[in-house]
C-alpha positions as CSV (number, residue, x, y, z in Angstrom):
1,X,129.3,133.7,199.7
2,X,126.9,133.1,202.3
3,X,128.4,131.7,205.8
4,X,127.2,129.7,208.5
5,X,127.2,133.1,210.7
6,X,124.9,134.9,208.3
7,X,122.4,131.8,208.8
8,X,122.9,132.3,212.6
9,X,122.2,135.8,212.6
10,X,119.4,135.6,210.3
11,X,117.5,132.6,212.8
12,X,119.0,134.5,216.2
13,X,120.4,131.2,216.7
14,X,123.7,130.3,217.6
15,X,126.9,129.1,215.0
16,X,127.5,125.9,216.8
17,X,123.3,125.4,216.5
18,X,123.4,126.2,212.6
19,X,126.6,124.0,212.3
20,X,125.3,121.0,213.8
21,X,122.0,121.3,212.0
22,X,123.6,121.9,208.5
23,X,125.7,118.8,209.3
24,X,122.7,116.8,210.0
25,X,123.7,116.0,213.6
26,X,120.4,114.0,214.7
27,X,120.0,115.6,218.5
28,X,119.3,118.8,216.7
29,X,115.6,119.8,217.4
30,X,113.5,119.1,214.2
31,X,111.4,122.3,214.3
32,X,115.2,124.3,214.7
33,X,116.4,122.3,211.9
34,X,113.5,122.6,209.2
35,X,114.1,126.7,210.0
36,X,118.0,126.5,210.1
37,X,117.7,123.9,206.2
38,X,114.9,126.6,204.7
39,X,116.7,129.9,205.8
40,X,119.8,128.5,204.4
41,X,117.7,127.7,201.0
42,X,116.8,131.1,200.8
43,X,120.1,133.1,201.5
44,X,121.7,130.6,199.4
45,X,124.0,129.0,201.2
46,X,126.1,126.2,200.1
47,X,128.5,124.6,201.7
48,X,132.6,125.1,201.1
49,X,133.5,121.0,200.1
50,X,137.2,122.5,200.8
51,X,136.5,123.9,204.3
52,X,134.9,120.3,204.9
53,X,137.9,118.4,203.6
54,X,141.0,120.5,205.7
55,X,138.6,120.0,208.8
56,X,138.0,116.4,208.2
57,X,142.0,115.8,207.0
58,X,140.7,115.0,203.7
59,X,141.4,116.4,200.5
60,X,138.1,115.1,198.9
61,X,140.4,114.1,195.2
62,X,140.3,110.5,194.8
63,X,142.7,109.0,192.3
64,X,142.7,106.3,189.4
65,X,145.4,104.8,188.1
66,X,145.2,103.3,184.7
67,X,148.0,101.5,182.5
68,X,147.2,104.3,179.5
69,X,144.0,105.8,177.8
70,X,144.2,103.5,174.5
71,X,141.8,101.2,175.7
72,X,138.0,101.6,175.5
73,X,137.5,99.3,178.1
74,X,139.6,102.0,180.5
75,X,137.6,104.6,179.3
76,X,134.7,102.8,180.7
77,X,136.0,101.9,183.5
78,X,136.8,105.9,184.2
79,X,133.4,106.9,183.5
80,X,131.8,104.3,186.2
81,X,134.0,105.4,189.0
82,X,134.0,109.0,188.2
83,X,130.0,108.5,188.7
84,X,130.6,106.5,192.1
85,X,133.1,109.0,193.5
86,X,130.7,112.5,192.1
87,X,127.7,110.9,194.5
88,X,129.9,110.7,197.0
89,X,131.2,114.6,196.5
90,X,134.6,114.0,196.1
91,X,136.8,114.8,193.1
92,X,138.5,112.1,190.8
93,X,141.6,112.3,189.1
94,X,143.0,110.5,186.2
95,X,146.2,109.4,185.5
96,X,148.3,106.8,183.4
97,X,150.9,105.1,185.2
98,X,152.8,103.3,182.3
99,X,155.8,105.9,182.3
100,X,158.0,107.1,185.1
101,X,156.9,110.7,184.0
102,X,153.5,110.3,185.1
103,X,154.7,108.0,188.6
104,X,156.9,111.5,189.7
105,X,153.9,113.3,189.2
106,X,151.5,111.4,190.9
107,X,153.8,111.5,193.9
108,X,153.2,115.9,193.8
109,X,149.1,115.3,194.1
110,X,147.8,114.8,197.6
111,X,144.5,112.6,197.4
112,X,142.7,110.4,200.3
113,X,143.0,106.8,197.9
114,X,143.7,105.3,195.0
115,X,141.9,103.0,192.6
116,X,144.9,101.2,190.5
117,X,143.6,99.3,187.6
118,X,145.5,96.3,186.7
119,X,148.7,98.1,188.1
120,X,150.3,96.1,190.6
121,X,153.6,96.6,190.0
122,X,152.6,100.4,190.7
123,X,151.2,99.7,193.2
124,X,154.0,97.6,195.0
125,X,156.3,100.9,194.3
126,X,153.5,103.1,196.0
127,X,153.6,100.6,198.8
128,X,157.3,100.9,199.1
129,X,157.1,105.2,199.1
130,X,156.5,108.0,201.2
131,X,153.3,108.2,200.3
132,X,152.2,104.6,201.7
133,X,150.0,105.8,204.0
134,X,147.7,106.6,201.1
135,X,145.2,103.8,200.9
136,X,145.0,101.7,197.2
137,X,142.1,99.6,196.2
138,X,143.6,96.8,193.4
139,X,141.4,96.6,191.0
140,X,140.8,94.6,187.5
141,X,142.4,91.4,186.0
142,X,145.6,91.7,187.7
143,X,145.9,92.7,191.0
144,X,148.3,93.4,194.0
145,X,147.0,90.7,196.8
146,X,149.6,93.2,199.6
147,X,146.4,95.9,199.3
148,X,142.2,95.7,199.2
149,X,141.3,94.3,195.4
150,X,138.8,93.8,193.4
151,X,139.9,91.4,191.1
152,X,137.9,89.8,187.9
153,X,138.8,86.8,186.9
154,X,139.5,86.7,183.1
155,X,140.9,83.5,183.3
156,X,137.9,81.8,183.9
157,X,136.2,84.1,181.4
158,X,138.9,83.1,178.8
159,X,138.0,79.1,179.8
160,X,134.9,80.1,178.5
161,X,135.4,81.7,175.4
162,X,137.8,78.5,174.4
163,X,134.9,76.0,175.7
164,X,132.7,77.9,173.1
165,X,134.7,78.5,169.9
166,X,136.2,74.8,170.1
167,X,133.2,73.6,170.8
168,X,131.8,75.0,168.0
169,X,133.8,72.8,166.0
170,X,136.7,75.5,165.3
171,X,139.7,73.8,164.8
172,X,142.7,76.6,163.9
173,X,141.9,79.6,166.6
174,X,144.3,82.9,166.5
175,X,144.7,84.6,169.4
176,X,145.3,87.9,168.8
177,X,147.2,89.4,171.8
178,X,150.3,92.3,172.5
179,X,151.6,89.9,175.6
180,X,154.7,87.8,174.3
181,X,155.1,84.2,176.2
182,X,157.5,86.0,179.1
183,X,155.2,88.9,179.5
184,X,154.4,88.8,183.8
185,X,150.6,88.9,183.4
186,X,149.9,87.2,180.2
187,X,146.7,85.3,181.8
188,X,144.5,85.1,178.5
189,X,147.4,83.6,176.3
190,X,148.3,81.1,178.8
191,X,144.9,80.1,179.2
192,X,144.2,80.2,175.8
193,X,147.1,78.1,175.1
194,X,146.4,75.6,177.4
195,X,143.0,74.8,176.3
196,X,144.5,74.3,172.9
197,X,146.9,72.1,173.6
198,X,144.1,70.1,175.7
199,X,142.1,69.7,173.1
200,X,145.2,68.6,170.7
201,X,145.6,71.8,168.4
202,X,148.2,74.2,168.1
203,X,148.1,77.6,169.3
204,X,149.0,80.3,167.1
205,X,149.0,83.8,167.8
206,X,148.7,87.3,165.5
207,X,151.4,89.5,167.8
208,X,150.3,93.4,168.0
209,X,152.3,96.6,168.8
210,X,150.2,99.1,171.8
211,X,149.1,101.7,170.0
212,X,147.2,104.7,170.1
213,X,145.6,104.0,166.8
214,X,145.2,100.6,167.8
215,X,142.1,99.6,165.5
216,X,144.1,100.9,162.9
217,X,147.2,98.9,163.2
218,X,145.7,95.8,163.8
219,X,143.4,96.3,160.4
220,X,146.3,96.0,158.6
221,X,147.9,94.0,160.6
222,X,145.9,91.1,160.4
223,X,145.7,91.6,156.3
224,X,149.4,90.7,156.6
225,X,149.1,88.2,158.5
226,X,145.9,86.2,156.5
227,X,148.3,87.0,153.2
228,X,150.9,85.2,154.7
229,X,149.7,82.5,156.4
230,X,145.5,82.1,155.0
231,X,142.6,82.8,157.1
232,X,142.2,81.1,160.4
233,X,138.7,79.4,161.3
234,X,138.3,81.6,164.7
235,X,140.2,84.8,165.8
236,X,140.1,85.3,169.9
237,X,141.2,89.0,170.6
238,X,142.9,90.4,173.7
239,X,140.3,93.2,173.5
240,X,137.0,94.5,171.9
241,X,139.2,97.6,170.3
242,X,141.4,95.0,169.0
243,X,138.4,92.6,167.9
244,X,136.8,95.9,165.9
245,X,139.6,96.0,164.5
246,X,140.6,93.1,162.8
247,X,136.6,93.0,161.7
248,X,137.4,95.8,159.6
249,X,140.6,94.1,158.5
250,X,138.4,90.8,157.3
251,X,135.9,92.9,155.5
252,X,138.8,94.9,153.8
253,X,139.6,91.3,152.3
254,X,136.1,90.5,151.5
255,X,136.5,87.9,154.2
256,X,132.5,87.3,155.9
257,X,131.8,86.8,159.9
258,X,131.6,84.5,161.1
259,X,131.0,82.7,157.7
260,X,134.9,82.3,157.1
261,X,136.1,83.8,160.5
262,X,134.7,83.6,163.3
263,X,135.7,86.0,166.4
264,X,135.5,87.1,170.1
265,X,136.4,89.8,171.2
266,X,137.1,90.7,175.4
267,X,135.5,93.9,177.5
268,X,131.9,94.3,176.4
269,X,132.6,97.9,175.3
270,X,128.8,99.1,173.4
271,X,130.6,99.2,169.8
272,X,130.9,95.4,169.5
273,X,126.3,95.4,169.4
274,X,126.3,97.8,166.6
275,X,127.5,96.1,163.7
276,X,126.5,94.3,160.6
277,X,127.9,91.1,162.5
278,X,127.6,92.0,166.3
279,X,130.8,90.3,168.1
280,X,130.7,87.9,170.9
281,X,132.8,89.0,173.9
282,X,133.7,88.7,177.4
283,X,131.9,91.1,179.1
284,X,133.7,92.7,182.1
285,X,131.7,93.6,185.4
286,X,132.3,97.6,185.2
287,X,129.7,98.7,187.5
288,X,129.8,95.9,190.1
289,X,133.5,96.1,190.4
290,X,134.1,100.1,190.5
291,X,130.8,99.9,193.4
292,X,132.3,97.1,195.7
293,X,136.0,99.1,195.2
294,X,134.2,102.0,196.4
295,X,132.6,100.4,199.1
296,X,136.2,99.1,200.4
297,X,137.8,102.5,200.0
298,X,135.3,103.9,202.5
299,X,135.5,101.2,204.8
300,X,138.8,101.4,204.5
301,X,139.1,105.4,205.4
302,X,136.7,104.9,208.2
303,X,138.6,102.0,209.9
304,X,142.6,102.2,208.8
305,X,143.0,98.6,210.8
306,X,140.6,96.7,209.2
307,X,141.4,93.3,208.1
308,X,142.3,93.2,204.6
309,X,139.0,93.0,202.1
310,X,138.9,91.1,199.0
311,X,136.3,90.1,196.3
312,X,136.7,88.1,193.2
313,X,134.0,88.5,190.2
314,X,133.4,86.6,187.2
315,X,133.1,88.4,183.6
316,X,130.1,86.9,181.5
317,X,130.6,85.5,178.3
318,X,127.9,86.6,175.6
319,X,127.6,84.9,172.4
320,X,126.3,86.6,169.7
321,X,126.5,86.4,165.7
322,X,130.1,86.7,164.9
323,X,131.1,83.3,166.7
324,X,128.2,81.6,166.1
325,X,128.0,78.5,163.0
326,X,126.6,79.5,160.4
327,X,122.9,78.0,160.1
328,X,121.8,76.9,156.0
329,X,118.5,79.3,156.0
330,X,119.0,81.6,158.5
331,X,119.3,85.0,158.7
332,X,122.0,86.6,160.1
333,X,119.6,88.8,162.6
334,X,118.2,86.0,163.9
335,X,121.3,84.7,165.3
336,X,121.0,84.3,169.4
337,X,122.7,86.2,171.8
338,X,123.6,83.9,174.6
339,X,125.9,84.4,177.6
340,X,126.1,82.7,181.3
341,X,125.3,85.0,184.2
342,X,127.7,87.3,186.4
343,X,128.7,85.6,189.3
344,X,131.2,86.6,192.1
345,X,132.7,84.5,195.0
């Protein structure tokens, strides 16, 4: 490996001089440093990222916390701040945190922050550790307001979704949700229920196990349930993996979408464009919300005492075939895809 003093001997400059230039220290002559950048080129040099981190106090690992890897919408979420944090040249981790296995463990791996997605009640256990120095950025539907967050505001996005589909002229909606009444951050079932009971109808839910096969389940899951009770008039899903599917589930009882059920799904996750029927969902602001939780982490590195920074963002709803009413002469392609912009206050 080729060192700083090799590129000092090279130039007949001096280590401090190649050090400072290779760092991009601007009081560096320009002529020095374009000789110093090229000779480095040349031998080969690259710099040692851990030399860098133990001089800075830094390990350069990152770490994000997710509730489990079932979810596509996680997956995504994964993939958007591992390409934040690589531009940055650090190294991200990736851990669940639903199990007190993977909590001890976390506590063994030194990193510089933490991204927690909709983890607070990790978080308020990180906060109350050792390890609290560590700086977390909140981030996702559900929040600790005790830290930095980025928090996106479902429930609004779920007011929306219920504005459409009743407003559509659905009358019996299903929500399809995991979260029993008593769960702590049931948000889209107690909005959902609200605006039923609002509009004088009676909420009624299709209950789901987690799962790892979790399309699976809830295909036959929801045949069950339509044997039972018949088919309801709109289904509104906790999540796009869940919406996919029960759409499988309908088309397994030669049910048509939206022409006996209609359905919504929540995440925007690609696979809900590329059906027969593509599903309307909430679309959550991935990008925007892993680039502003960046942006806080390194704020919040640089200055330790900074006043606490917050930022709320709105999901978009976008309508598209599977909730829309069926028009007498119209093909199903030429169904609109409408949705309300991202906002964020």
């Amino acid at each position: 490996m080729v060192t700083q003093e090799q590129v000092a001997r090279k130039l007949g400059f001096s280590r401090q001089l190649v050090t400072l230039a290779l760092a991009g220290y601007p009081h560096v002559a320009e002529a020095s440093r374009r000789r110093i950048l090229a000779a480095a080129r040349s031998m080969g040099y690259r710099p040692n990222p851990h030399a860098r981190a133990l001089k800075a106090g830094r390990t350069g690992i990152v770490a994000l916390w997710v509730p489990d890897q079932i979810s596509s919408h996680y997956t995504q979420v994964a993939r958007e701040m591992n390409r934040r944090v690589k531009q940055a040249r650090h190294e991200l981790i990736i851990s669940e945190v639903g199990t007190p296995e993977a909590e001890r463990l976390l506590s063994h791996v030194p990193v510089d922050g933490i991204f927690a997605v909709d983890a607070p009640d990790q978080v308020r256990r990180h906060l109350r550790s050792p390890d609290s120095r560590v700086p977390v950025i909140s981030l996702g539907a559900e929040c600790c307001a005790r830290t930095d967050f980025v928090r996106v505001d479902l429930d609004a996005g779920t007011r929306a979704v219920m504005r459409h589909l009743i407003g559509s002229g659905y009358r019996r909606i299903v929500h399809a949700t995991f979260m029993h009444p008593n769960h702590p951050y049931a948000g889209r079932r107690t909005v959902y229920t609200e605006a039923m009971r609002r509009a004088g109808l009676k909420a009624e839910f299709f209950l789901y196990p987690l799962s790892e096969q979790q399309r699976g389940i809830v295909r036959r899951g929801i045949r069950r349930f339509i044997r039972r009770r018949g088919a309801p008039e709109a289904i509104f899903c906790h999540s796009d993996d869940v919406a996919l599917g029960i759409y499988r589930g309908l088309c397994d009882l030669k049910l048509r979408v939206p022409e006996d059920v209609a359905l919504a799904g929540c995440d925007g996750i690609q696979d809900t464009e590329y059906l027969e029927c593509p599903i309307t969902t909430l679309v959550q602001p991935v990008a925007d919300m892993c680039a502003e939780a960046w942006e806080f982490l390194e704020k919040r590195l640089k200055q330790p005492q900074a006043r606490r920074q917050r930022a709320v963002l709105k999901p978009q709803l976008v309508v598209r075939a599977s909730s829309l009413r069926p028009v007498r002469g119209a093909r199903r392609d030429e169904a609109p895809a409408r949705g309300c912009r991202f906002s964020r206050r």
